[in-house]
N, C-alpha and C positions, 0 to 999 in steps of 0.2 A: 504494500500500500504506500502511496505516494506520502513523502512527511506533511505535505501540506494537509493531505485529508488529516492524517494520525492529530496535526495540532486543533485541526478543526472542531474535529468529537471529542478530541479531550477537553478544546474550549466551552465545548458545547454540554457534555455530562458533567463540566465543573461546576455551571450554573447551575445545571440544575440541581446541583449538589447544595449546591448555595443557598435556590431557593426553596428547598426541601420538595421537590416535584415530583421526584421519583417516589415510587408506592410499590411498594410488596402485598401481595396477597397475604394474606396468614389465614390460618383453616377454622372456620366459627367453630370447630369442636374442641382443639387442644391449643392453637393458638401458635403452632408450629407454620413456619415461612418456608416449608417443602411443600411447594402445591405444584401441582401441573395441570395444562390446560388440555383437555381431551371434547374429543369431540363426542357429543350428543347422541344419543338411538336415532333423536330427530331429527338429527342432523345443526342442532343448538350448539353452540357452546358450554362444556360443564367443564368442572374443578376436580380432582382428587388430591387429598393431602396424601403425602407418602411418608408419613410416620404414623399417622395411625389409620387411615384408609377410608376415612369421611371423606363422603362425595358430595357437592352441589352441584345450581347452577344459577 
């Protein structure tokens, strides 16, 4: 990757670091920030936490 992109996204993830923008999922069961995004029966968007196995969406 070109150095100009690499200072780009680091300028750019530093804000947001900054303005606290970034958001993690964490899992309404155990409150663990292991989640994955899987896709749906219905073709939705759902969640599974991967430490204890709590599903939404």
């Amino acid at each position: 990757m070109p150095a100009s992109i690499r200072e780009e996204v680091g300028h750019l993830l530093g804000s947001a670091v900054a303005r606290n923008t970034l958001t993690r999922l964490h899992c309404p069961s155990c409150g663990s920030g292991h989640v994955a995004q899987v896709l749906g029966d219905n073709g939705g968007i759902s969640y599974v936490c991967t430490a204890c196995g709590h599903s939404w969406s």
